[in-house]
Every structure is written in structure tokens, then in C-alpha cells.
N, C-alpha and C positions, 0 to 999 in steps of 0.2 A: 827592672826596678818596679816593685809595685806601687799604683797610685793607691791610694785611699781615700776612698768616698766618707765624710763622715756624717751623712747623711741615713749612711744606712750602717753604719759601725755606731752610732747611738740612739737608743730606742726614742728618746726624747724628740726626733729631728720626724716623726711619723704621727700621725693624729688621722681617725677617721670622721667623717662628715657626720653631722647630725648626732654625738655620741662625744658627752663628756667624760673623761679620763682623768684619776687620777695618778699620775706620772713622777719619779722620782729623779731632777736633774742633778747631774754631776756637776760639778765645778770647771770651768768653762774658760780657754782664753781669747778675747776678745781686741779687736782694732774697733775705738769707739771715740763719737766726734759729738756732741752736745748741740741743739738750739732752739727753738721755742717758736709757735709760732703754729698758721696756718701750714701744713705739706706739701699745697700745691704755690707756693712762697717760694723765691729765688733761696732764700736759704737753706732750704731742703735739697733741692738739686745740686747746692754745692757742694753740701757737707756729702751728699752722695759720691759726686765726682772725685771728693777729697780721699774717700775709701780706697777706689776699685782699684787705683794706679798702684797703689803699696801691696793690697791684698794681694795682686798679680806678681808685682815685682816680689814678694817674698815669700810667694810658691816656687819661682824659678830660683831663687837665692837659696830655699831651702833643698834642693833637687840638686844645685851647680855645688856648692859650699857642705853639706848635709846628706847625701845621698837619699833624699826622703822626699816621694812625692807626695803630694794631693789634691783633691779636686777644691779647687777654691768652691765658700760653702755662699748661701744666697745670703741678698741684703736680710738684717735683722732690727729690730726697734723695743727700744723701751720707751711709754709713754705716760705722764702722770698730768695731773690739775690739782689745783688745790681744791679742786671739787668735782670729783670723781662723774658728776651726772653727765660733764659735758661730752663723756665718751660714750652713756648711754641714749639719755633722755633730751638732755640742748644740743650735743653735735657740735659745739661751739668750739670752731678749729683753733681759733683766735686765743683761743686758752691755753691750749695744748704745751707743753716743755717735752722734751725727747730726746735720745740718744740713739744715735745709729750705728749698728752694729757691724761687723765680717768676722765670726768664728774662726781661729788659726788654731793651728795643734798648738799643743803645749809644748812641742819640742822649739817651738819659735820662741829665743828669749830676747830683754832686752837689748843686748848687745845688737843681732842681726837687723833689731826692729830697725836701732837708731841709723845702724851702717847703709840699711836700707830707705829710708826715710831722706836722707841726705842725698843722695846718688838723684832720686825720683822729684828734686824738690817740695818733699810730700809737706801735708798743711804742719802747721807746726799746732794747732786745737788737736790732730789727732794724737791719740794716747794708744798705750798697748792694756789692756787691763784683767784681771779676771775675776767673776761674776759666779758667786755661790748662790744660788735660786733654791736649790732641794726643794722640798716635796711644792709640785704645783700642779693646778687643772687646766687642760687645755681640750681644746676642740681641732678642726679643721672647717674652716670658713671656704667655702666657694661662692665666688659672687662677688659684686664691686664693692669695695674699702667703707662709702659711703652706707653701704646693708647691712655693716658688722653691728650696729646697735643694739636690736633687738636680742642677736646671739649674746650680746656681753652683758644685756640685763637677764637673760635667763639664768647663765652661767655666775655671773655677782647675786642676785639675790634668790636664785631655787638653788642651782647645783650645792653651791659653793656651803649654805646654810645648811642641806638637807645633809649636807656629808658629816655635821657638826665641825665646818670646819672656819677660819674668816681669812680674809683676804690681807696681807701683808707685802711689800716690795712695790715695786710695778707689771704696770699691763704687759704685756710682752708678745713682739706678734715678729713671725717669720715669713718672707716674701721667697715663697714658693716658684713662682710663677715673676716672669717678667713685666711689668706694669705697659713699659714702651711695645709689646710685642702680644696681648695677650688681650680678648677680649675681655671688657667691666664682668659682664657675667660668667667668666671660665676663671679668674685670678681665683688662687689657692693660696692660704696664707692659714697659717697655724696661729689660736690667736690661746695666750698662757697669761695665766694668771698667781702667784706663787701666794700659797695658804699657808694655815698654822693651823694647830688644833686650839 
């Protein structure tokens, strides 16, 4: 049986350092959990925890049930403010509202989500969902979470203008790298931004 990586079966899941990209994503299905707040907050750890046990159980449920493997994809985030600077300029985590993501294929539909959700006790905030972003600019961040600023004011007010394009959706950043296991300055994290013309 083959596994599938969708990491590298979608071009959008690649970004290099230092070098913004205009990038076109597909339409996307997602296991996504909502909460607000500072990250390094009990409520970020849980809604973490809330993920990984389902994402897991319904790679094996799709393999046992489905014949179809894959490689479970990394944590993902959507993050917004009702004023945009505290991601650049305040850093003010206090603000922050966000969504925490796990990419599943699309062959995972609702029916398996729920059969599986059940079994796992899984949280009942988590949802299955899918996520049209299209055309968006992203980077590749190396370095601690806390250094992304300067990147996302280059990227929000040079890139993102010079392309004649403006900024629409949410932030959107991909956890590359393991936080628990990874030094501040090696974590890799894709940080997306989704435009319009």
C-alpha cells in the first residue's frame, strides 16, 4: 500500500528561506479547533492535544476501513486581530484569536470523521472543515516564533503591495518542525498570507 506524503504531493506545503513566493493553494480538508488568546496559554496546548489523537486515529481508520495510507501532515494555524499590527509591530499575544489546524486528505469524509471522533473521545469543538485560501504569498521562517515580526511586516507592507496585490483571509503559518523537540533558532514554519488583486 502506498503512504502518501502530502507534503510533498502539494507544492504549497514547500516555501524557501529569505524569498517571497507567490503560490496558488488548492482547496484543503482540514481537522480544526478555535481559541484566542496568548499560545504559550493552557488553551493552546489543549486544543493541540485535542487534534493529534483523531488525526492519528483516522490515518489508521483510513488504512484499516479505506485501503489508503498517509503520512499524518504537521500542526497548522490560522491567526487574525482585530488589528492586524499585533502580529507585527505590538506582538501583543493577548490579542491574538486562531484556529489550529491537521490537513487530512479529502478522501476522509464526514461519516469516518464522526465514527472516529467517538471511539477516541475526541473533543467535541473539534470540526472537520474545508479551507479555499487560493492565490496566497508565503515565505519560509527559520528561527523562534517570537522573530516572525519583522518577516510579516516585510511581507504585509513591501511584498505583498509591490506585487499590486492586498492582503485578504488570515495569517496562516505551518509548523514544520517540532516546537517540544527543536531548537528556538532551527524551528521551520511556512508563514502564508492569502491576497487578491
Amino acid at each position: 500500500m502506498e503512504k502518501v506524503d502530502f507534503k510533498r504531493a502539494i507544492a504549497a506545503y514547500r516555501a524557501r528561506a529569505g524569498a517571497f513566493a507567490v503560490v496558488d493553494v488548492p482547496e484543503l480538508r482540514y481537522l480544526m479547533i478555535d481559541g484566542h488568546g496568548d499560545p504559550n496559554a493552557g488553551g493552546f496546548a489543549e486544543a493541540t492535544a485535542a487534534l493529534y489523537p483523531l488525526a492519528y486515529r483516522l490515518k489508521f481508520a483510513s488504512k484499516k476501513t479505506l485501503g489508503r495510507d498517509y503520512v499524518v501532515m504537521p500542526l497548522e494555524g490560522l491567526w487574525w486581530a482585530e488589528d492586524m499590527q499585533t502580529f507585527t509591530a505590538a506582538r501583543d499575544k493577548t490579542r491574538w484569536d486562531w484556529t489550529l489546524m491537521i490537513m487530512v486528505p479529502d478522501w476522509i469524509d464526514a461519516g469516518l470523521f464522526e465514527d472516529v471522533r467517538s471511539e477516541v473521545d475526541g473533543h467535541p469543538a473539534v470540526r472537520l472543515e474545508t479551507l479555499a485560501e487560493g492565490r496566497c504569498v508565503q515565505t519560509l521562517h527559520i528561527g523562534s516564533y517570537d522573530d516572525e515580526g519583522p518577516v510579516l511586516a516585510r511581507m504585509h507592507e513591501e511584498f505583498i503591495a509591490a506585487q499590486g496585490l492586498r492582503m485578504v483571509g488570515k495569517h496562516h503559518e505551518i509548523y514544520l518542525s517540532d516546537a517540544r523537540r527543536t531548537a528556538p533558532e532551527k524551528l521551520r514554519t511556512i508563514l502564508r498570507q492569502p491576497v487578491a488583486a
